[in-house]
N, C-alpha and C positions, 0 to 999 in steps of 0.2 A: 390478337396482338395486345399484352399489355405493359400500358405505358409505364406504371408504378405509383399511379397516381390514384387515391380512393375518388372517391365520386365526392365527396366532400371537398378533398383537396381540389380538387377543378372548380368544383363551384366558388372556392375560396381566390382562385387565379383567374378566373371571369368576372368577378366582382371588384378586382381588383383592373383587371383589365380598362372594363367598363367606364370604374370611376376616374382611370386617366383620360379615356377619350373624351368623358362627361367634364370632368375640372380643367384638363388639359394638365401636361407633364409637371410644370415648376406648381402649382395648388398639390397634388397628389402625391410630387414627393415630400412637400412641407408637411399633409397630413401623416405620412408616412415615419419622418423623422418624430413626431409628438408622442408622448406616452400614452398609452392606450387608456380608454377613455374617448369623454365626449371633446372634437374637438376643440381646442381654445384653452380646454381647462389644464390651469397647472397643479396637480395633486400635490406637489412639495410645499408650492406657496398660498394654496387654498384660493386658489383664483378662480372668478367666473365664468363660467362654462357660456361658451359660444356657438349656434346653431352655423355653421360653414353650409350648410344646402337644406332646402326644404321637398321633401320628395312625394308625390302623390301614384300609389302603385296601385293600378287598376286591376284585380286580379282573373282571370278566366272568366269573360266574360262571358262565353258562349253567343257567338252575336248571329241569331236567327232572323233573315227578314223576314219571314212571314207573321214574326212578333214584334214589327214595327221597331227593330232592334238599333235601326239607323238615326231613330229619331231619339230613341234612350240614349245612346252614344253622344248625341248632341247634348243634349241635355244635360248630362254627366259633364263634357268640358265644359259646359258656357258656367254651370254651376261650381267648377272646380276656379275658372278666370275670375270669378264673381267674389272669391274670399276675399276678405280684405290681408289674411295674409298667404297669397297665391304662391303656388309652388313653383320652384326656378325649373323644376324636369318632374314628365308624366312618364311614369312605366305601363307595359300592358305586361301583360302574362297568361299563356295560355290560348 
């Protein structure tokens, strides 16, 4: 069965998805409404660009215990909590 949807377009509407359940509804349509770009910035009036979320994505980790992989994992978040400027949301993948 196909939807009509490339494999792009979905990952483009799960990202999207994502980032409402992650900001919640009224943050994600206000992103929504801004000119593309980083949010905050107004390209017309050369205005400063504003980080809206700081994201830390862990990618395919491959997590083995028999390579003490539980204690790497630890590790990774107490050192990701540890920045002094710490991410508001951790992704995994993989």
């Amino acid at each position: 069965m196909n939807s009509g949807l490339s494999r792009r377009e979905l990952l483009k509407v799960g990202a999207i998805v994502g980032a409402g359940l992650a900001l919640g509804p009224r943050a994600l349509a206000e992103a929504l409404r801004r000119p593309r770009g980083l949010a905050g910035a107004d390209p017309q009036a050369g205005g400063a660009r504003k980080r809206v979320l700081r994201l830390a994505h862990m990618t395919d980790m491959h997590i083995q215990p028999e390579r003490a992989a539980f204690e790497g994992v630890a590790k990774c978040l107490a050192n990701l909590q540890a920045l002094d400027d710490k991410p508001e949301m951790i992704l995994t993948g993989g």
